[in-house]
ZAMARGU-4260 file (C-alpha; in steps of 0.2 Angstrom, whole numbers, plus 5000, padded with zeros to 4 digits):
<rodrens>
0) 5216/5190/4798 | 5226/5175/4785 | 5212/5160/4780 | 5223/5145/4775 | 5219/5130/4764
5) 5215/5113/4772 | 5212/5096/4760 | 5215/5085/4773 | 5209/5080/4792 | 5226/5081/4797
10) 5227/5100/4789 | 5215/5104/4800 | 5223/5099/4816 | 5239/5106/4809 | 5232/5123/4807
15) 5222/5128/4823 | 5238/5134/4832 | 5247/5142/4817 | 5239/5160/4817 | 5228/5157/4803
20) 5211/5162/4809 | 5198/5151/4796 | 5202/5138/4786 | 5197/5134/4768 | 5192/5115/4766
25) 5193/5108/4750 | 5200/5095/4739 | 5211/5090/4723 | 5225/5104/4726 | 5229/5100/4706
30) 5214/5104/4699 | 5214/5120/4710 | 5201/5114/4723 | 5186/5105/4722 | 5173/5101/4733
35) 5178/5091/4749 | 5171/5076/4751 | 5153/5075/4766 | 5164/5064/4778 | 5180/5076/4776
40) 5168/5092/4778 | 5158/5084/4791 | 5172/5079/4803 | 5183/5094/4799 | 5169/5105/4805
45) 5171/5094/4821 | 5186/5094/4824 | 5193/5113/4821 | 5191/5127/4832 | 5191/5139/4820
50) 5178/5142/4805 | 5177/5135/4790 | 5173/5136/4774 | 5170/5123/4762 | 5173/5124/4742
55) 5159/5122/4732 | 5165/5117/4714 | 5159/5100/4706 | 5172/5100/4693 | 5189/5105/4688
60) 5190/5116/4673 | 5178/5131/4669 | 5166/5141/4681 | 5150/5138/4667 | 5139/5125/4673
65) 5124/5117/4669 | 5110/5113/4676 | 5114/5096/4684 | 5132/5102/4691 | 5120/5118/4699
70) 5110/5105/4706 | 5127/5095/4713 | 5132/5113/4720 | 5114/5115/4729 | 5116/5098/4738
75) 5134/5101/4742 | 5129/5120/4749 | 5114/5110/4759 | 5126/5097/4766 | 5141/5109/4772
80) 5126/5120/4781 | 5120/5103/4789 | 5137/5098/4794 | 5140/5119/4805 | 5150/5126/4791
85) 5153/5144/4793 | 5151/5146/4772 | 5154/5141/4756 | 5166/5146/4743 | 5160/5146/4724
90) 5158/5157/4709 | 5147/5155/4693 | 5151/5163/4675 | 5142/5163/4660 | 5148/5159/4643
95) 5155/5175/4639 | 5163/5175/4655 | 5149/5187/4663 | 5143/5183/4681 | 5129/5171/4681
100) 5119/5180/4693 | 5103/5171/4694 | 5112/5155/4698 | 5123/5165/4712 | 5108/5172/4719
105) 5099/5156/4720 | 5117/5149/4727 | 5117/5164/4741 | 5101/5165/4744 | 5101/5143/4749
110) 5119/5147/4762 | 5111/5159/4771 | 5114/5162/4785 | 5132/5159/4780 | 5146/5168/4773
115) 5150/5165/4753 | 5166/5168/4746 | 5164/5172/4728 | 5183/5162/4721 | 5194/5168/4709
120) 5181/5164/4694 | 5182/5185/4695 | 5199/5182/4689 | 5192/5177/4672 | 5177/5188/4670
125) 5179/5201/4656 | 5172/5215/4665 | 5179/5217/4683 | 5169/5232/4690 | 5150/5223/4683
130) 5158/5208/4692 | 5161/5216/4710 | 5142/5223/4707 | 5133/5210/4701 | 5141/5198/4714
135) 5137/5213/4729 | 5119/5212/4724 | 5117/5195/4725 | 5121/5194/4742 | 5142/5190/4744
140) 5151/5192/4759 | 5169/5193/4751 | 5177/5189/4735 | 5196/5182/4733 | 5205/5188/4722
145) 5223/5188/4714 | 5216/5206/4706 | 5216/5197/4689 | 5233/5193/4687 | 5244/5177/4690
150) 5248/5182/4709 | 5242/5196/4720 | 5258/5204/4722 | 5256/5208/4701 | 5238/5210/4704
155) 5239/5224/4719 | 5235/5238/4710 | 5219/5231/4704 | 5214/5224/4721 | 5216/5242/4729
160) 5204/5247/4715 | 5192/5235/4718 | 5192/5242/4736 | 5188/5258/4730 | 5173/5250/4719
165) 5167/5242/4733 | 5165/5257/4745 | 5165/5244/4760 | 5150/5233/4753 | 5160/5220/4753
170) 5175/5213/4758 | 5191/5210/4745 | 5202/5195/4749 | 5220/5195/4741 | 5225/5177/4737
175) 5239/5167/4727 | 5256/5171/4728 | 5257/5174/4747 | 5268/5167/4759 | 5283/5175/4771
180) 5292/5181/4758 | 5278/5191/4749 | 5266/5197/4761 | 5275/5214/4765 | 5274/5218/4745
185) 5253/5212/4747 | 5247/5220/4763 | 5239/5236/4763 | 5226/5244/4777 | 5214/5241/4761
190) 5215/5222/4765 | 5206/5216/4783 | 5206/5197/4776 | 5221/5187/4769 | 5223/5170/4759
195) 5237/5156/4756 | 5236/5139/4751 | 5251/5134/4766 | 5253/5119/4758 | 5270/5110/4749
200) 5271/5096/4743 | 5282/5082/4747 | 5283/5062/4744 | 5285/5050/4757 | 5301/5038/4760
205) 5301/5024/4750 | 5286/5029/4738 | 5295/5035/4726 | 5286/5030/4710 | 5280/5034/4692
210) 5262/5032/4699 | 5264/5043/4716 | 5263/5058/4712 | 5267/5063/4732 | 5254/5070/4745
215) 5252/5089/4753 | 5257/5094/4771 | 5254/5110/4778 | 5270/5119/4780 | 5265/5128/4800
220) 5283/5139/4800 | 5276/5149/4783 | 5260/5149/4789 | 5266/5155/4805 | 5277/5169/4800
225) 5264/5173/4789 | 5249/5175/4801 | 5263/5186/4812 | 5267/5197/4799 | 5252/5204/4796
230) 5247/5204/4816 | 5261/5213/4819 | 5259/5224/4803 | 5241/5229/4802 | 5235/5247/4804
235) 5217/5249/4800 | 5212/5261/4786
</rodrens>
């Protein structure tokens, strides 16, 4: 199955008939995604048809927080639960780039029952095989990865391997870098679960400007060869 960004209420209406089957919500594209805001999650949730997960990350930057940006997380996690969310999408690190597990667990432990998505924080962390473990036992359903590289399709090898770390605990999401054009060199029977932003950016007539830096659409025809590909192409392991 393919889960595509959304950051906007017209995203989502966009996406139900592309062949995506779930849909990332989140917001500020530039900064990599941050927490959506309560009216977007809220109405998004009532609006699509498929499931979605919301972002949970307070800030742009690095995955170490502290105490009041845990707390911003906790509400956020509370509100998207509220509001029918199917789950949350958020990662924790410590300084040396280590997986906060406390925090995750506490984080987990408040979604329940809903899935969590540890994000591509894993990326950074220094030890990737203690990552996948600690973020198994605290409760994870899936973790997104680019298999610590700049794109999946460089980060493949690593993604297979953390398949075979995993032993079917839990579930390994290739993302960044896939789109028409890259998903044959990406799937793999490994992979169940795939992720694209299908998104470009584009600037409307006559906004031209120094100020405007331009707005994101979802672009349906990569989404759409995308989602058929890997229908038409899946063979289970």
């Amino acid at each position: 199955m393919l889960e595509v960004i959304a950051t906007q209420l017209s995203h989502v209406h966009a996406i139900q008939n592309s062949g995506a089957a779930r849909i990332e919500l989140c917001s500020a594209m530039g900064a990599d995604g941050l927490t959506p805001s309560a009216g977007l999650v809220e109405l998004a949730i009532a609006h699509s048809q498929l499931p979605i997960m919301v972002m949970i990350r307070p800030r742009e930057g690095d995955f170490v927080y502290d105490a009041k940006e845990i707390e911003v997380m906790k509400s956020d996690i509370v509100w998207a639960k509220k509001s029918g969310a199917a789950g949350v999408v958020l990662g924790v690190l410590n300084n040396d780039q280590t997986v906060d597990t406390q925090t995750l667990k506490e984080l987990v432990q408040l979604a329940y029952p809903m899935d969590v998505t540890f994000h591509r924080a894993f990326d950074v962390c220094i030890e990737p095989q203690q990552a996948l473990e600690d973020i198994i036992a605290a409760g994870c359903t899936r973790i997104l990865s680019s298999g610590q590289e700049r794109n999946c399709i460089e980060g493949k090898k690593m993604l297979l391997q953390m398949v075979e770390w995993a032993k079917d605990r839990i579930i390994i999401m290739p993302g960044a870098g896939i789109n028409p054009d890259t998903i044959d060199q990406v799937q793999d029977a490994a992979f169940p679960e795939y992720h694209m932003s299908g998104l470009q950016k584009f600037v409307p007539e006559g906004k031209q400007s120094e100020f405007f830096g331009g707005q994101y659409q979802s672009n349906l025809d990569k989404i759409k060869r995308t989602a058929e590909f890997i229908r038409e192409n899946h063979i289970s392991a």
